[in-house]
C-alpha positions in Angstrom: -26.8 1.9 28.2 -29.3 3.4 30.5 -28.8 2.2 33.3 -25.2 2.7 33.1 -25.9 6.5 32.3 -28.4 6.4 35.4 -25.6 5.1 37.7 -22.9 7.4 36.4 -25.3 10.5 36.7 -26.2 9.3 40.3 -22.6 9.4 41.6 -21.9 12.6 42.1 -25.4 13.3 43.6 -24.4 10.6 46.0 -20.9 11.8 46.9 -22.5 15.7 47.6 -25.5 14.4 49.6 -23.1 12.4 51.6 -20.7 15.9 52.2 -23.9 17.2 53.0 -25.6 15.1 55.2 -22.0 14.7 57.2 -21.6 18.2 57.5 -25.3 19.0 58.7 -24.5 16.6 61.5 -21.2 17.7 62.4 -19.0 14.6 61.5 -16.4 14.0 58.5 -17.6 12.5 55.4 -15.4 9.7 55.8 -16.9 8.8 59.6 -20.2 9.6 57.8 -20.8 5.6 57.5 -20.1 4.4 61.2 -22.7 7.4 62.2 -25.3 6.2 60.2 -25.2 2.9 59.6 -28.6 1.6 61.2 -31.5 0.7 60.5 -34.5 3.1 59.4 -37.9 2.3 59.8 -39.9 0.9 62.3 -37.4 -0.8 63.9 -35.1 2.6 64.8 -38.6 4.1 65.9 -38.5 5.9 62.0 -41.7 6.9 59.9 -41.0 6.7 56.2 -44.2 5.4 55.8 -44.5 3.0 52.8 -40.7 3.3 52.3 -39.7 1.7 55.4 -36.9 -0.2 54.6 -33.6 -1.3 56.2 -29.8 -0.3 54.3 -28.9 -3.2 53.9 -32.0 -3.7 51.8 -31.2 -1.2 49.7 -27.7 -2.4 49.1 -28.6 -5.6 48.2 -31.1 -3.9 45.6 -28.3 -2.1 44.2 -25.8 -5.2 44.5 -28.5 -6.7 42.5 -29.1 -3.8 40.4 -24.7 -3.7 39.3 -24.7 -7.2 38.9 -27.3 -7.3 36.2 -25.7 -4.3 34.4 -22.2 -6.1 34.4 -24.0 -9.6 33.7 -25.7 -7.6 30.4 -22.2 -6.3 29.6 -20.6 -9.9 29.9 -18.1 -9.1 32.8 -19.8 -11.7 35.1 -22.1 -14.9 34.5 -24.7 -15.0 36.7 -25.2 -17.6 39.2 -27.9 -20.4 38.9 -30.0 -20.0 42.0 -31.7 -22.8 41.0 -28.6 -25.7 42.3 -30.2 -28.0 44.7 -28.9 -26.8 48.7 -28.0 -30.2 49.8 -25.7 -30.9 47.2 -21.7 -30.8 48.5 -19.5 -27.9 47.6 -16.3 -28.5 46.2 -14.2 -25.5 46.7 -11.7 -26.5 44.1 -13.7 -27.6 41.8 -15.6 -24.1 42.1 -12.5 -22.7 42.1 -11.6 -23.9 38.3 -15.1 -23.6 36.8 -14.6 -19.4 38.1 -11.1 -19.6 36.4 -12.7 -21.4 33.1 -15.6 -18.8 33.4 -13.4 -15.6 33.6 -11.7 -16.5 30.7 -14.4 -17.6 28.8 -15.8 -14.1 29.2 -12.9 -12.5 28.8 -12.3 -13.7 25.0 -15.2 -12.0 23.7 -16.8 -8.4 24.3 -15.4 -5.0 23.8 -12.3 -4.7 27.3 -12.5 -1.4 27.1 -16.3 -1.3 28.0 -16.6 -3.3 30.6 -13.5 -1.5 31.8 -15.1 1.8 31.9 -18.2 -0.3 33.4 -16.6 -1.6 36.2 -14.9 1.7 37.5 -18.8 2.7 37.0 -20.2 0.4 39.6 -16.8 0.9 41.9 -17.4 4.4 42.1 -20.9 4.1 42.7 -20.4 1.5 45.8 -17.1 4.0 47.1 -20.2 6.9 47.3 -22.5 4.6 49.1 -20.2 3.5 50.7 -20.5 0.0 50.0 -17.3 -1.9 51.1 -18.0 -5.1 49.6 -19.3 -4.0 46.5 -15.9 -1.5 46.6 -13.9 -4.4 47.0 -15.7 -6.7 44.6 -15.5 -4.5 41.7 -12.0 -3.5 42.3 -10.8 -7.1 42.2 -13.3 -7.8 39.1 -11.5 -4.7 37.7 -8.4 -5.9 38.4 -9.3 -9.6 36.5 -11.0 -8.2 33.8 -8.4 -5.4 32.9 -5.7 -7.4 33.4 -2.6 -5.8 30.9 -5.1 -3.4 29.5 -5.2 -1.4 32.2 -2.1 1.1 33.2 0.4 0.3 35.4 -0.1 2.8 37.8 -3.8 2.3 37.4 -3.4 -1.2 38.5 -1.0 0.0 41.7 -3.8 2.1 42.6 -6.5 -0.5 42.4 -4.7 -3.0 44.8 -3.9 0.4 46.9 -7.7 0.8 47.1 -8.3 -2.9 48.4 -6.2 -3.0 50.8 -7.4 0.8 52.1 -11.2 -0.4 51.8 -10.3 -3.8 54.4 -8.4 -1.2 56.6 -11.7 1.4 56.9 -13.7 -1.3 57.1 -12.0 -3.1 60.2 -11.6 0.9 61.6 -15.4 0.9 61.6 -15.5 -2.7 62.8 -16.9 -4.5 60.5 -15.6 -8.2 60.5 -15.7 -10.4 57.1 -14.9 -7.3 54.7 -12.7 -9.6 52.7 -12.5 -10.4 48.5 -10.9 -12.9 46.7 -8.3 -11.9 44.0 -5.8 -13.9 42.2 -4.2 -12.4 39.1 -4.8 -15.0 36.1 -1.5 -13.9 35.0 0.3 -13.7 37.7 2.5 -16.4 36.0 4.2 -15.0 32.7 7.0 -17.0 32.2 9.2 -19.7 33.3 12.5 -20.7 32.1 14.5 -23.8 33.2 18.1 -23.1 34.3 20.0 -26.2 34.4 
């Protein structure tokens, strides 16, 4: 419950300091990203001392940081890091144990929750901006909500993946992809002889 306090306190904070910072340097908000997305530290010549670190340390902190809350809320199962490397990957087979997984965790918990926790962590990664996290919580949004979410809420979400991949290749950064399929993408079928 704190933490998700903490990350919906530090949104707008992050959304003004990144107006901010734009506008100090004379570019669009939006642009913002392209303009400063290097690395501080010692590398870029920087001196922040004992906080020299590189973004995309810091993202993967706060990757790791969303994760945990929405693992804690039961919206994701965290992965065993533990698996031996050299054993073979079968892609279906992962495929089906995600499937099995989803809807495992979708039977129990409070929807609305984990709802209102995933547009948390979206809008947190949209102020970064985070692409992948953008686009990973928007599909996990999209799975997890399901029917419970609006209609026009749901337009809007596959709007915003589809907008995040198109900023993203703008910028040009290659592999901004997620995977989303729509567990009931299916609803009926009826034989017509």
């Amino acid at each position: 419950m704190i933490t998700r306090e903490l990350i919906r306190i530090l949104i707008p904070g992050l959304i003004q300091a990144r107006v901010v910072g734009a506008a100090g340097a004379g570019i669009h908000p939006a642009a913002g990203l392209s303009a400063t997305s290097r690395p501080v530290g010692p590398v870029t010549g920087g001196s922040g001392g004992a906080l020299d670190i590189m973004e995309d340390e810091v993202e993967i902190g706060i990757m790791g940081l969303l994760e945990d809350m929405c693992s804690a809320y039961g919206i994701v199962r965290k992965h065993n890091k533990n698996t031996a490397a050299s054993e073979p990957i079968d892609e279906e087979r992962q495929h089906g144990e995600e499937i099995v997984a989803e809807n495992e965790l979708r039977a129990f918990g409070w929807t609305g929750l984990k709802i209102h926790v995933l547009r948390s962590c979206m809008s947190l990664c949209e102020a970064l901006p985070d692409f992948n996290g953008v686009l990973k919580f928007t599909a996990q949004l999209l799975k997890m909500g399901g029917s419970d979410l609006p209609r026009d809420e749901q337009i809007k979400l596959a709007t915003n993946i589809s907008r995040t991949i198109s900023a993203a290749g703008k910028l040009g950064m290659d592999g901004v992809v997620t995977n989303y399929w729509d567990a009931f993408l299916l609803r009926e079928v009826e034989l017509v002889e």
